[in-house]
C-alpha positions in Angstrom: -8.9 -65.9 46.5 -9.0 -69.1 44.7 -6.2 -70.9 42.5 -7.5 -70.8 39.3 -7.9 -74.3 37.1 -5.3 -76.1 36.3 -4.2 -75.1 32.2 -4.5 -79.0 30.3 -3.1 -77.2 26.8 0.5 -77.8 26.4 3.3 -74.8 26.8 4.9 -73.9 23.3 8.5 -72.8 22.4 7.4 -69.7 20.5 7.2 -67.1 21.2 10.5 -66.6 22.7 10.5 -64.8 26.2 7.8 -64.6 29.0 4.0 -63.9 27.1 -0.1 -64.2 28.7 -1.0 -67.8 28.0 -4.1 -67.7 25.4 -4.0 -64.4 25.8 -5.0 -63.7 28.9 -3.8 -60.9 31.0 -4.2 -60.2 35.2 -2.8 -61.0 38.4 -4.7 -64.9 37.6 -3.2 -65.3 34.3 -0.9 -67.8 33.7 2.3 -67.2 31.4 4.0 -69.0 28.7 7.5 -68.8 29.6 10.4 -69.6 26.6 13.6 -69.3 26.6 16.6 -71.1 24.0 19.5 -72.6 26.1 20.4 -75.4 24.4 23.3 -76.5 26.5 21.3 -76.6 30.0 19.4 -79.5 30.6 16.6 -78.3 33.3 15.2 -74.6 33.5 13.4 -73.2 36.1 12.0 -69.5 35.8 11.5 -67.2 39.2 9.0 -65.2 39.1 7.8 -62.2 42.1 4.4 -63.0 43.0 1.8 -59.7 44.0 2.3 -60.1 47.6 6.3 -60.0 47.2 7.2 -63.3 47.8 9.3 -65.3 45.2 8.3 -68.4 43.3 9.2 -70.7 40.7 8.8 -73.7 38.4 10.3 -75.6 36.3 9.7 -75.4 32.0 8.9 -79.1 31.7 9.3 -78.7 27.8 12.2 -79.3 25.9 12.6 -78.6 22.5 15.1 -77.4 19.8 17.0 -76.2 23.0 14.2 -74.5 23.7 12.8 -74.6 27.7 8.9 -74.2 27.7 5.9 -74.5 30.0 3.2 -72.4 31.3 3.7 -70.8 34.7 1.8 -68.6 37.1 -0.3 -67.2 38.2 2.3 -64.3 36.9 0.6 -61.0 38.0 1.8 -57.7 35.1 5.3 -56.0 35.9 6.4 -58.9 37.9 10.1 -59.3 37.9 11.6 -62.1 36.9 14.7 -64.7 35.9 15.6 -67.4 34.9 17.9 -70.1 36.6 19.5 -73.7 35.4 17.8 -76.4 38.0 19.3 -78.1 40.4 22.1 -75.6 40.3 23.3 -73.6 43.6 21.7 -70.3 43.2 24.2 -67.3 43.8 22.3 -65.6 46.2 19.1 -64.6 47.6 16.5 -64.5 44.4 15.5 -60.9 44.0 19.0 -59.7 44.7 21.5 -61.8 43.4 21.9 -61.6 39.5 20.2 -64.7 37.9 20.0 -64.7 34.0 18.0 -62.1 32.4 15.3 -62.9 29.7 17.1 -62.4 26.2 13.7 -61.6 24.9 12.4 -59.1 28.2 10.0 -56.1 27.6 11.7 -54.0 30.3 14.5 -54.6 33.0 14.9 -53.2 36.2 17.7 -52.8 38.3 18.1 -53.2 41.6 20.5 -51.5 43.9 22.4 -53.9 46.2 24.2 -52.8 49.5 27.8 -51.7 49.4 30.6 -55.3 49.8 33.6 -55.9 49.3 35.8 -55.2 46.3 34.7 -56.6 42.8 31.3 -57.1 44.5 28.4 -55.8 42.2 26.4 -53.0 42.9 23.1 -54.0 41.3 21.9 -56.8 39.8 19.1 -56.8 37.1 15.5 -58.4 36.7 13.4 -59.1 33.3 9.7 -57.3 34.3 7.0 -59.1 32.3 5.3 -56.1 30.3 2.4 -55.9 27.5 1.5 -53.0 26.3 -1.1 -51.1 24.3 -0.6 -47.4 23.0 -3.3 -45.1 21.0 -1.8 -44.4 18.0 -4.4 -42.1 16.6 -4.1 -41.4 13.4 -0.2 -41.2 13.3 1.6 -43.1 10.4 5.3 -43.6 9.5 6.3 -40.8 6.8 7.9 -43.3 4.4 10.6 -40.7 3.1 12.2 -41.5 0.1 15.7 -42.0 0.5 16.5 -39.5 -1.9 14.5 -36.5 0.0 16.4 -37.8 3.3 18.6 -36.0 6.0 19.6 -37.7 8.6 20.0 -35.6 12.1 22.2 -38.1 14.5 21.3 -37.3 17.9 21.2 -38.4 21.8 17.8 -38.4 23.5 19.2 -37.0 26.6 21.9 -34.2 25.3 19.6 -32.8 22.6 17.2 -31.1 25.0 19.3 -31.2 28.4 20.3 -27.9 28.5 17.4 -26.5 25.9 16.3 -22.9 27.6 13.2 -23.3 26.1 12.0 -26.9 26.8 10.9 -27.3 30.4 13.1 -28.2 33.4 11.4 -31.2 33.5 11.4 -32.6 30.3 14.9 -32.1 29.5 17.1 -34.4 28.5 14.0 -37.1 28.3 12.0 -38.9 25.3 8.9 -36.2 26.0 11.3 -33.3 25.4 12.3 -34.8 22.8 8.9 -34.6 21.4 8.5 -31.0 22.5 6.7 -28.3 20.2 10.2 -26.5 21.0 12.4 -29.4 19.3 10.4 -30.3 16.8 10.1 -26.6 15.5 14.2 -26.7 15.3 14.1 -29.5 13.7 11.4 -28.8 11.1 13.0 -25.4 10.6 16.1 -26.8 9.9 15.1 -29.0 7.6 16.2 -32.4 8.1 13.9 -35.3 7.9 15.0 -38.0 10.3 16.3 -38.4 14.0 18.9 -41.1 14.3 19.0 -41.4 18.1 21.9 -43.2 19.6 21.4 -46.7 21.6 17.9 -46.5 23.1 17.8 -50.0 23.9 18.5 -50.6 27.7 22.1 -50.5 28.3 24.7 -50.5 31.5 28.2 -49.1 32.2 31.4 -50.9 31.3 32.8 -51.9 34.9 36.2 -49.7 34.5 34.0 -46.6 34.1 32.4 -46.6 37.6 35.8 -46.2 40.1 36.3 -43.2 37.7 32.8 -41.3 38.3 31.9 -41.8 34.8 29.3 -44.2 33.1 28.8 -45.2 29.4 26.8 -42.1 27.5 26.7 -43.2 24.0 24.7 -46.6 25.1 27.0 -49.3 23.2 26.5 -52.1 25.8 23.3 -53.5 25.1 21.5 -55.6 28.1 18.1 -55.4 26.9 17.3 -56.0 22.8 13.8 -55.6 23.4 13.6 -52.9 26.1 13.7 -49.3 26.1 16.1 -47.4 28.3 14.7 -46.1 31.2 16.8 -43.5 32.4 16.0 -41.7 29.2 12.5 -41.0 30.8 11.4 -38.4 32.8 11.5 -38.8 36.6 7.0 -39.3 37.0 7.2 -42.0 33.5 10.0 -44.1 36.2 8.5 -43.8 39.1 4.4 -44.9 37.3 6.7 -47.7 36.3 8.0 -49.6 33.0 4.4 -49.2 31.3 4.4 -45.0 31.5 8.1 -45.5 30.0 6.9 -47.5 26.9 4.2 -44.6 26.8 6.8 -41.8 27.1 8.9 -43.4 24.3 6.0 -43.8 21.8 4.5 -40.7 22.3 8.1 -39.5 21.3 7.6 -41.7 18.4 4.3 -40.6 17.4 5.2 -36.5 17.9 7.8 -36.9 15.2 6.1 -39.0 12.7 2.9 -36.3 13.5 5.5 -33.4 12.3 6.9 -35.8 9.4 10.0 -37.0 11.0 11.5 -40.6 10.9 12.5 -42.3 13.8 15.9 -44.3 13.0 17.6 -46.6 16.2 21.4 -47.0 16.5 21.7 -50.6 17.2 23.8 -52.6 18.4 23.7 -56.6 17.4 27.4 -56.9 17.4 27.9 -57.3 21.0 26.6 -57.8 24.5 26.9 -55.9 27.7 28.4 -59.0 29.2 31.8 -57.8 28.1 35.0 -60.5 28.5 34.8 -63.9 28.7 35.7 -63.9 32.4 33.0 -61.6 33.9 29.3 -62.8 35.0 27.1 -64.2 33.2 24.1 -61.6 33.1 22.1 -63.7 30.3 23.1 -65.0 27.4 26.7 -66.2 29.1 24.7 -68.2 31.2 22.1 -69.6 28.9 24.3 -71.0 26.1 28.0 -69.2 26.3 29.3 -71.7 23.5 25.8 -70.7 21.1 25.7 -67.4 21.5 29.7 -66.3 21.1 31.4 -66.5 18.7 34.4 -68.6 20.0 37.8 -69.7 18.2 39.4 -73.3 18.0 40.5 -73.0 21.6 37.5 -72.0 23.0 38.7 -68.1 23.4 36.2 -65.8 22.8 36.6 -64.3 18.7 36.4 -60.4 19.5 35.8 -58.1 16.1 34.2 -55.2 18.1 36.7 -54.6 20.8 34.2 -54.8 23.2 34.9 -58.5 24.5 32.7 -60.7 22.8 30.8 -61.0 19.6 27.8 -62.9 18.8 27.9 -65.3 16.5 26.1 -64.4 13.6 26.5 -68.3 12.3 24.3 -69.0 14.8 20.5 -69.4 13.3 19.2 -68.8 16.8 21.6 -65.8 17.2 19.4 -64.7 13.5 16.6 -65.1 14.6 17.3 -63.2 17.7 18.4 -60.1 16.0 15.3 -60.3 13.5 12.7 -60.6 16.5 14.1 -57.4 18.1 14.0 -55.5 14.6 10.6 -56.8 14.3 9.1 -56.1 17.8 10.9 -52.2 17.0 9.2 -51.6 14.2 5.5 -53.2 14.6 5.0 -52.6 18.1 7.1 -48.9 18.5 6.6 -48.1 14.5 10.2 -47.2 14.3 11.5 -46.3 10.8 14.5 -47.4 10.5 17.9 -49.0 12.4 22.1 -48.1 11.6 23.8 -51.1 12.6 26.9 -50.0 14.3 30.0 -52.7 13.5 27.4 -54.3 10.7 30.4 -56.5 9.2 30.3 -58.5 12.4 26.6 -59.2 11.6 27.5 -60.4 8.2 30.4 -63.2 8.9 29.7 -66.8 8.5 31.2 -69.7 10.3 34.4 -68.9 9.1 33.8 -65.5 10.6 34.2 -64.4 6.8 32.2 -61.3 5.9 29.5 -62.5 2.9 27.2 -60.2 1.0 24.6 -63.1 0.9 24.8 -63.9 4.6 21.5 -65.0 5.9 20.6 -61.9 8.6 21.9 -59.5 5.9 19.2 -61.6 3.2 16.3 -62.0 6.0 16.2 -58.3 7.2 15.5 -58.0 3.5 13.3 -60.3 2.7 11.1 -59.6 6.0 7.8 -58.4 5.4 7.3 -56.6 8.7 10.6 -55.1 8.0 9.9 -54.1 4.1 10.1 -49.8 4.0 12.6 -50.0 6.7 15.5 -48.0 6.3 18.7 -50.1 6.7 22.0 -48.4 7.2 25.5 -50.3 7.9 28.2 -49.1 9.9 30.0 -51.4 7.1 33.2 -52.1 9.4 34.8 -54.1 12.1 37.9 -54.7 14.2 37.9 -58.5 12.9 39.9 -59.4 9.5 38.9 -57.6 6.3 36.7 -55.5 8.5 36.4 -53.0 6.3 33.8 -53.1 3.6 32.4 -49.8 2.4 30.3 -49.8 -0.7 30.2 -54.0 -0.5 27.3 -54.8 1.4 23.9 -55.7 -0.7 21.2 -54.4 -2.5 18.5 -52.7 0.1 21.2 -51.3 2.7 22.9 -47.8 2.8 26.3 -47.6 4.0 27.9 -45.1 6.0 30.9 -43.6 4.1 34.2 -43.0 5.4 35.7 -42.6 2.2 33.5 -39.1 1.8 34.5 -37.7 5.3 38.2 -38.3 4.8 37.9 -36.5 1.3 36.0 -34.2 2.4 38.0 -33.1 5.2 41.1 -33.8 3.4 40.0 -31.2 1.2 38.9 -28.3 3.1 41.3 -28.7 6.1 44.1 -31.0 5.5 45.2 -29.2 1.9 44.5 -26.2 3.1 46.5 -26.3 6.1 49.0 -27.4 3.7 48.6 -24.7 1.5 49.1 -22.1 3.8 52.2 -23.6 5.1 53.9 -23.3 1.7 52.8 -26.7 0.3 50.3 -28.3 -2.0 47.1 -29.9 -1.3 45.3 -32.2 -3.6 43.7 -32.8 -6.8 40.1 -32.1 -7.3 39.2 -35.7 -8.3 38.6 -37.2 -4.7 36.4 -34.5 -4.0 34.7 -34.9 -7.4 34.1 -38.3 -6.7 32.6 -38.1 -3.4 30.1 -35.5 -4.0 29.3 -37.0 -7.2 28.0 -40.5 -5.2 30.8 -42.2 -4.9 30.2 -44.9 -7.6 33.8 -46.3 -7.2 32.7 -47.6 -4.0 28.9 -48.3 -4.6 28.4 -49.5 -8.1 29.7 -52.9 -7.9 27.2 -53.8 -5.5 23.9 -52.6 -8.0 23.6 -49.9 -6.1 23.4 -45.9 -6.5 24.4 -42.9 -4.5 21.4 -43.1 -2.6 23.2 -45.9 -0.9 25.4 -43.9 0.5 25.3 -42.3 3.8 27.8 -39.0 3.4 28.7 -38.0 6.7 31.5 -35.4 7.7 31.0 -35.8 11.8 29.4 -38.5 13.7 29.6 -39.3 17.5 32.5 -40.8 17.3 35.3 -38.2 16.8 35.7 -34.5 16.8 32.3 -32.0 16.4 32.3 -30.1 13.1 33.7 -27.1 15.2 36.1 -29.4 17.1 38.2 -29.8 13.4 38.3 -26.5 12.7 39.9 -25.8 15.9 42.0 -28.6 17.2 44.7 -30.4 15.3 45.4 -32.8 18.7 43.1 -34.6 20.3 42.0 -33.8 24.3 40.8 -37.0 25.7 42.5 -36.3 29.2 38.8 -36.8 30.9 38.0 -40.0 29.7 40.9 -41.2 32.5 42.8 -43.0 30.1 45.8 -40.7 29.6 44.8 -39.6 26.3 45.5 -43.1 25.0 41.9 -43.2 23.7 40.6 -42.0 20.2 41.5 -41.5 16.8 44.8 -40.1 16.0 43.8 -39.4 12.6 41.4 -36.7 12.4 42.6 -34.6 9.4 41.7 -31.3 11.4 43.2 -27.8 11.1 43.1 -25.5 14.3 43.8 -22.2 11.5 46.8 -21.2 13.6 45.8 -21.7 17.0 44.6 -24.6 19.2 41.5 -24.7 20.6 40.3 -21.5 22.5 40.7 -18.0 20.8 39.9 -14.7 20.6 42.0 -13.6 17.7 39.2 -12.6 15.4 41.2 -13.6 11.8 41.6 -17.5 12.8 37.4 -17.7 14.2 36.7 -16.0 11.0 38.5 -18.8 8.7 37.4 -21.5 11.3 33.8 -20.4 10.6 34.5 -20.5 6.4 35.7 -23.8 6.8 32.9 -25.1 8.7 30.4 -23.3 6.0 32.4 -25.2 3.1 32.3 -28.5 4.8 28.6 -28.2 5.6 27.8 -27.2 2.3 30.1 -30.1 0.3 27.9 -32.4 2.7 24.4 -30.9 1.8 25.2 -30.7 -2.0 26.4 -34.4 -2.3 24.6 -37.0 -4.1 23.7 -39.6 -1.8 22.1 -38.8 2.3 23.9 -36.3 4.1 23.8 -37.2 8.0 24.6 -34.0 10.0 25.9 -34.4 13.8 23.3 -32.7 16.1 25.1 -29.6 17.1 27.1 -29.3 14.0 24.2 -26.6 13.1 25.2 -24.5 16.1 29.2 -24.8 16.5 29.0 -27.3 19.0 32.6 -28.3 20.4 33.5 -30.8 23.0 36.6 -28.7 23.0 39.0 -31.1 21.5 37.5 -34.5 23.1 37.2 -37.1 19.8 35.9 -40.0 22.3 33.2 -38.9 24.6 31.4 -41.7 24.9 31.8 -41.6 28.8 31.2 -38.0 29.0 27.4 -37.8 30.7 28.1 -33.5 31.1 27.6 -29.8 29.5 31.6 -31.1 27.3 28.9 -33.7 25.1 25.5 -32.2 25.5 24.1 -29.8 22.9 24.4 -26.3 23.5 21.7 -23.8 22.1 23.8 -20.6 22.1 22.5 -16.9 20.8 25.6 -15.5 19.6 26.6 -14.2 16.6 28.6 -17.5 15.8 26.0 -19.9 16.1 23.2 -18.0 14.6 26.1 -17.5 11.4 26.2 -21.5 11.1 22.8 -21.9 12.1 21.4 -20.0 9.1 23.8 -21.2 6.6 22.4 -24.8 7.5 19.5 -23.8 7.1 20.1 -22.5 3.7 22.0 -25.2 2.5 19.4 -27.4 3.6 16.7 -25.4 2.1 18.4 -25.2 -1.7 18.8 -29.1 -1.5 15.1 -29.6 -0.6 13.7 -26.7 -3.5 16.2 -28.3 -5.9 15.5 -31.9 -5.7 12.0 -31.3 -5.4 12.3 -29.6 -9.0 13.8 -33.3 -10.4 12.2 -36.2 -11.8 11.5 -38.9 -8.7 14.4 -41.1 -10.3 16.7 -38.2 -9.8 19.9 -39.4 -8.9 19.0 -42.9 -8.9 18.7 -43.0 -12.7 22.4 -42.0 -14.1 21.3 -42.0 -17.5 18.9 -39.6 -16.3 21.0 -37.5 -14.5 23.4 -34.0 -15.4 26.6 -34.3 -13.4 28.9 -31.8 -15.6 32.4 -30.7 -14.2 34.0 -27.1 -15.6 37.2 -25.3 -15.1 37.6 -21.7 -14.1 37.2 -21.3 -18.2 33.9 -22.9 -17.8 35.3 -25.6 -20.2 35.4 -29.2 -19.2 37.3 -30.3 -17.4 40.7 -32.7 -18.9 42.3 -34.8 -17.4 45.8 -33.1 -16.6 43.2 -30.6 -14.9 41.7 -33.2 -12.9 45.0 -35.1 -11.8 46.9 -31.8 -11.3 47.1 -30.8 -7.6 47.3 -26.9 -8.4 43.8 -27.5 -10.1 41.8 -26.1 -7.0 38.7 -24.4 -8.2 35.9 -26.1 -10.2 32.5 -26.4 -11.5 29.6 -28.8 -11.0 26.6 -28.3 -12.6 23.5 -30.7 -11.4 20.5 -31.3 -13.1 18.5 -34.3 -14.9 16.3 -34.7 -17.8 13.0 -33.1 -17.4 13.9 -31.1 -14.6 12.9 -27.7 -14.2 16.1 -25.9 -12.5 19.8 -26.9 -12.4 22.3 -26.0 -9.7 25.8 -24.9 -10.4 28.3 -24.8 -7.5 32.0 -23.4 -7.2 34.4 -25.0 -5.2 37.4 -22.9 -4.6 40.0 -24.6 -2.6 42.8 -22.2 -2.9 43.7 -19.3 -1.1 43.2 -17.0 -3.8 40.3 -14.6 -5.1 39.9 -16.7 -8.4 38.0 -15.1 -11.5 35.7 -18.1 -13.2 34.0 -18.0 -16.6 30.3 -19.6 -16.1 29.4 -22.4 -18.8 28.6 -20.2 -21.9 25.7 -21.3 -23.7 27.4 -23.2 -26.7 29.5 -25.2 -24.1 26.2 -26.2 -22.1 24.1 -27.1 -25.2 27.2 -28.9 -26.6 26.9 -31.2 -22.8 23.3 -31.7 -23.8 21.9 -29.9 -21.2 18.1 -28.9 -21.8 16.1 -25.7 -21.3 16.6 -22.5 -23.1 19.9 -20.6 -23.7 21.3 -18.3 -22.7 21.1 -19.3 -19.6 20.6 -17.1 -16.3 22.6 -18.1 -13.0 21.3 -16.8 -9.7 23.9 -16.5 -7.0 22.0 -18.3 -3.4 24.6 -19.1 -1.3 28.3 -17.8 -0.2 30.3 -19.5 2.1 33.1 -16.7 2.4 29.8 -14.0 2.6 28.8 -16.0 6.0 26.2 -18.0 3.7 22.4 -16.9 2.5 22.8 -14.4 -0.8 19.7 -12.4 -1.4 19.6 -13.4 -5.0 19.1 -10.2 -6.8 22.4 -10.5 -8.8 21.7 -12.5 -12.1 24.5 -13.6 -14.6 24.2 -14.7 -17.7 25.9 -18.3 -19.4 29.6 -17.1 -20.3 29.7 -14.6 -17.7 32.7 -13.8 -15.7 32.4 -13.6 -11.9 35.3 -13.5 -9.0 34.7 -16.5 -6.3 36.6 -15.5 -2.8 39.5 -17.7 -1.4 38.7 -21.0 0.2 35.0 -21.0 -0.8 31.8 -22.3 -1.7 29.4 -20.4 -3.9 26.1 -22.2 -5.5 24.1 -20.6 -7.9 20.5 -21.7 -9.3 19.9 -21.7 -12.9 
């Protein structure tokens, strides 16, 4: 075989990473190879050639800090890395770790022999990758954010011990995008997937002498590549292109049955870890640009994690913009939660700004415009937390709603029953009414918040209902690890039980909190599992827990099929109700019926609302021009308390429309175990009796 001709048009600095030159794509085809590292004066890129040898050449351009030339012939899936010239290289190339591509498609790893002590295990290659995918006719769903439920969930514990899914696929992208987990999810009745880290990611060195590895994914390596062990075993061994087929396939299945695809991401930090360990990439390529470093040239760490990158960086920007571009045009993903997203937002004084230029350029992005943006809006740096202050165009996760909302149904009542007090109903109020003490002052509504009770990070919805302590002991870190402050209630008893009185109140409480989250203003985010009575039996920190304690469960008991349907439910007289409201509906406050009543179905005053022993209200929702209203009673007491609905003077008086008198339809009863058949109908005024530590929603 010939060499072919000599290329006489000049290399360019964009686009970043290792792309076909004009185009052209073969084992003949030469590359453009680019890569930023400002503060190395040569480059030279290695490259394996088809026959297995190594190669490489130098990028003869220079510019911006940008390296640059054309290369090749580079045949597809070759492995490769890049190396400062002139400088000793660490090993034999193909083994020893040289510096990854920032921008790679793919990377693969490559087992080394057992050393010494401290020696590495593996090292890790870029793999130069493009790829085409069918489509068909599959589109993104565009949900509005006010028709929205978020489902957080792991790719590989969602399905790895599904009965129903085959062996094969479990725990993988394609099951996944099984008819089987589809169905639950459709059935359900959420609209969403947030899948935890997807992007290739490694283990934290401390976890491997313990037999454990990183299983939540927060130690990005590759910004642009999938993770592979998330495929099944024939998409790993066909190699890096069947992965990207696997994955996308996933992607197209869900957006086939209507479900968004939103990535847990993780810009914050690298996999790199402390300043003293290897350079793996971006160490190597420009430690100085891409950390954020203080005055003495220690590393600034607001992620605990080791290192930061340094969001004052434009480079650093632009880096973080590519990869949320190349996510959603090439994989057609709808949406990204930004984990630590203050860290993304502090200037050069490592100052936290609403008008930060990545938090204005994600906005302003027209491949990004549709895309749903939600911020983790906290970090371990100072004034790290900002809930409710980041900018038009983002949603926020809120912490303010889960510790109200467990507060409420746990904490108090735990108090309660040991012959204190609990609260007043005006944090709870608050919360489920949107939260617009935290979220006006930014222009936005309730639909910018994200109203979450569980996430990954801390106990399962079960898990407070049943442990007061955490049980960390198998992260191998003495229990050390975690949150202290869970605001749980075990009902009398911690953890495992068979006495039949504290599973019964475990299961009410679990039915109130799902069904405070599901009739919130704002986007509830459920917890896969939660739907079930998943536990990870006391364990608020799994994230190095790759085993049956953190994967989902799918259980045929009596239990689970209890909370399964009352889900369901809840879910289903959210969906029936909004779609019965104006579009606007809750954006539009002026638009909007968010009345409060007392047990006397008056409203309520404010020594009612201040006054802890006030622990049973009303809430009546509706909007102008809608066709139905929904009226739910919170009882957080432990007594049987009689109520007096809204009588029809009071509602007419609150300018509510429709005709009077008005009819209320019982639908849901959290002390009943959940679904009400409906056939009782009361009438505006009417008394009714709502059970102890409850939640009861009518439609009228």
């Amino acid at each position: 075989m010939t060499n072919p001709a000599p290329l006489t048009r000049a290399s360019r600095e964009f686009p970043l990473g290792l792309h076909p030159a004009r185009g052209a794509w073969g084992a003949d085809a030469h590359a453009n190879a680019a890569v930023w590292a400002p503060g190395i004066a040569s480059m030279d890129v290695h490259w394996r050639r088809a026959d297995g040898t190594w190669t490489s050449e130098t990028l003869v351009g220079l510019d911006g800090g940008v390296h640059h030339g054309l290369v090749g012939p580079v045949p597809p899936g070759a492995l490769y890395a890049f190396w400062p010239t002139g400088k000793d290289l660490p090993g034999a190339v193909g083994e020893a770790q040289l510096l990854l591509d920032p921008y790679a498609r793919a990377i693969e790893t490559i087992p080394l022999d057992p050393g010494p002590a401290e020696t590495p295990s593996r090292s890790y290659y870029s793999v130069f990758l493009e790829h085409t995918f069918d489509w068909g006719t599959s589109e993104r769903p565009l949900t509005p954010w006010r028709d929205t439920v978020v489902y957080e969930a792991h790719v590989k514990g969602l399905t790895k011990l599904h009965p129903d899914v085959p062996e094969r696929l479990r725990g993988t992208y394609a099951g996944l995008a099984h008819p089987v987990m589809i169905a639950h999810l459709r059935d359900l009745g959420v609209t969403a997937v947030q899948l935890l880290p997807v992007h290739s990611h490694i283990d934290e060195p401390h976890l491997e002498p313990l037999g454990l590895g990183n299983y939540w994914g927060y130690n990005t390596l590759g910004f642009f590549a999938a993770h592979t062990d998330y495929a099944t075993v024939e998409a790993r061994a066909a190699g890096p292109t069947a992965v990207l087929d696997e994955f996308k396939g996933m992607v197209r299945a869900l957006h086939e049955a209507g479900l968004e695809v939103i990535l847990d991401v993780v810009y914050n930090h690298t996999a790199e870890g402390e300043q003293h360990r290897p350079a793996l990439c971006w160490r190597g390529l420009g430690d100085a640009d891409y950390y954020r470093h203080d005055t003495t040239g220690r590393y600034v760490d607001t992620t605990g994690c080791g290192n930061t990158l340094d969001f004052s960086q434009p480079r650093v920007v632009e880096f973080a913009l590519d990869s949320l571009r190349y996510w959603v045009e090439e994989f057609k993903i709808d949406g990204f939660r930004f984990d630590l997203a203050v860290s993304l937002g502090r200037d050069e004084h490592n100052a936290f700004t609403q008008r930060h230029p990545f938090l204005v350029a994600v906005r302003a992005s027209e491949a990004l415009r549709g895309t749903k943006l939600i911020a983790e809006p906290w970090d371990l740096g100072p004034d790290g937390w900002r809930t409710g202050q980041f900018p038009v165009g983002w949603a926020d996760w809120n912490d303010g709603f889960r510790d109200t909302v467990r507060d409420f149904w746990l904490h108090d009542i735990a108090a309660i029953a040991h012959g204190g007090t609990g609260s007043s109903p005006g944090r709870l109020a608050g919360s489920l009414a949107g939260s617009a003490e935290l979220f006006a002052a930014s222009g936005r509504s309730a639909l910018a918040s994200i109203n979450l009770v569980t996430a990954h990070d801390g106990f399962t919805l079960a898990d407070l209902t049943a442990y007061e302590r955490k049980h960390n002991e198998a992260n191998g870190e003495e229990n050390r690890d975690g949150h202290n402050d869970n605001r749980s209630y075990n009902h009398g008893a911690e953890g495992r039980t068979e006495d039949e009185g504290i599973l019964a109140r475990r299961e009410r409480s679990a039915r109130n909190i799902m069904a405070s989250l599901l009739i919130s203003l704002g986007v509830p985010m459920l917890m896969a599992g939660d739907e079930l009575g998943r536990t990870q039996h006391g364990n608020n920190n799994a994230y190095c827990q790759d085993n049956e304690l953190t994967w989902v469960h799918w259980p045929d008991d009596a239990a689970s099929r209890r909370m399964l349907e009352a889900t369901r439910t809840l879910l289903s007289i959210r969906r029936d109700f909004l779609a019965r409201q104006p579009s606007t509906f809750p954006s539009r406050a002026d638009q909007s019926t968010l009345l409060w009543f007392s047990t006397a179905g008056l409203p309520m005053t404010a020594q009612e609302w201040n006054d802890p022993r006030t622990r049973t209200v009303q809430l009546l929702l509706g909007s102008t021009g809608g066709t139905i209203n929904g009226l739910v009673v919170i009882n957080g007491s432990l007594e049987d308390t009689r109520i007096h609905l809204p009588s029809a003077w009071i509602l007419q008086g609150q300018g509510v429309e429709g005709e009077q008198p008005r009819w209320f339809t019982p639908t849901f009863d959290s002390a009943a175990g959940g679904p009400v058949d409906g056939t009782l109908r009361l009438r505006s005024g009417d008394g009714d009796t709502v059970a102890a530590d409850s939640v009861r929603i009518y439609r009228c």
